[in-house]
N, C-alpha and C positions, 0 to 999 in steps of 0.2 A: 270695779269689774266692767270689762267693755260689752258692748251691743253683743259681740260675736261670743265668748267666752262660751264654753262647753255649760250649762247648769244655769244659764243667764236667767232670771227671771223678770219681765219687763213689769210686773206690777207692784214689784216691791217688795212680795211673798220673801219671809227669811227661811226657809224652805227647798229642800233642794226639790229642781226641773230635771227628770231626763233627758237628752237631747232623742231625739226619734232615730235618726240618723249612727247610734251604738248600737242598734237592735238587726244585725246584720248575717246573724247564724240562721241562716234556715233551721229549724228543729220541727219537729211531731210529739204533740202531745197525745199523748196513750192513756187509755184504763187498763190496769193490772187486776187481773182476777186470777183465783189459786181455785183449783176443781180437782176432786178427787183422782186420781187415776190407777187406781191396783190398791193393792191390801195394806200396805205402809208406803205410799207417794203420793205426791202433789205434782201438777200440771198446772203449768203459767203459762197463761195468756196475754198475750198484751192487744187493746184495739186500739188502732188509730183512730182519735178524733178528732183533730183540731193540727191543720199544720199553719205554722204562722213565725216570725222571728223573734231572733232571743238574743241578748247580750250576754254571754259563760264569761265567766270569769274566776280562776280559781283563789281561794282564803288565802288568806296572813296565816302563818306559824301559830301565833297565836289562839287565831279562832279556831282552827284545826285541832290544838289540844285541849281549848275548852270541851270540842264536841267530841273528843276523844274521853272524857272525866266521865262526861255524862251518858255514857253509848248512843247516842247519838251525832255520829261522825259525819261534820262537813266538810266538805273538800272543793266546792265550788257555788257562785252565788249566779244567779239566773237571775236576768231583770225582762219582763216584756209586762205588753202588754194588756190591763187589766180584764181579768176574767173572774167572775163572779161565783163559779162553780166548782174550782178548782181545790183538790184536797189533796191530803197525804195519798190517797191510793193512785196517784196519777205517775206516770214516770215521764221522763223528757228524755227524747232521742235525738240524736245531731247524728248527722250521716253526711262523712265528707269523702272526696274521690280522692284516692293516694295518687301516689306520680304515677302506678304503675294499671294504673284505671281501676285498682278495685277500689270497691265500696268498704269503709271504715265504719262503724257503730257505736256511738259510746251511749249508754244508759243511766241517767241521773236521777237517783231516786228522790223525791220531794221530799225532805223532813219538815224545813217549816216555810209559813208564806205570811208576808206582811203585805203590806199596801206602803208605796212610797211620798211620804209627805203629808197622806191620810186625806189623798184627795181622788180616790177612786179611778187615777189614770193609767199609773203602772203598779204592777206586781213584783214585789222582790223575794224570790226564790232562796233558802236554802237547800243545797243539796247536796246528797253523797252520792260519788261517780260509782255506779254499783260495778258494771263491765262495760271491756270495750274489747271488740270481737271485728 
């Protein structure tokens, strides 16, 4: 593998390296909170707290029906980087400009989060795209 290769690791490590340079989606990390609102509804909230970049990337066929088996359906994988407080009640939003100026929204809800390589640098995201509005 040469010097420059995407995943290079210059110490040896057999282990994969994210390069910094895939983490290119602007996104907003949200807390999702559910609060009463009338006699039979719920009211979501979402708060910003954390904007920072992300790598989206959507599943294999595969992993898609895994997490369909299981009802917990992924449909795209989120790589950034590492955050220590980060849980399922969080969601990821990416807001991108169309041709036509407006503003796009898609909302990924966090199902599960690993750590890549297991060396506390980056975070790998499972997610289900909940909407996009």
């Amino acid at each position: 593998m040469s010097d420059t290769a995407p995943g290079f690791n210059p110490t040896g490590w057999s282990g994969w390296v994210e390069p910094i340079g895939r983490l290119r989606w602007p996104v907003v990390i949200a807390k999702r909170a559910d609060q009463p609102a009338g006699a039979a509804t719920i009211a979501e909230s979402l708060t910003d707290v954390l904007a920072t970049h992300a790598d989206i990337q959507p599943v294999g066929g595969q992993t898609f029906l895994a997490g369909q088996q299981t009802d917990r359906p992924i449909t795209h994988r989120v790589i950034l980087r590492w955050l220590d407080w980060l849980d399922e009640t969080f969601v990821i939003l990416r807001r991108t400009l169309r041709r036509d100026r407006t503003v796009r929204t898609e909302v990924f809800r966090v199902r599960r989060i690993m750590e890549a390589g297991g060396r506390k640098r980056f975070l790998v995201i499972e997610a289900e795209l909940e909407s996009r509005f």
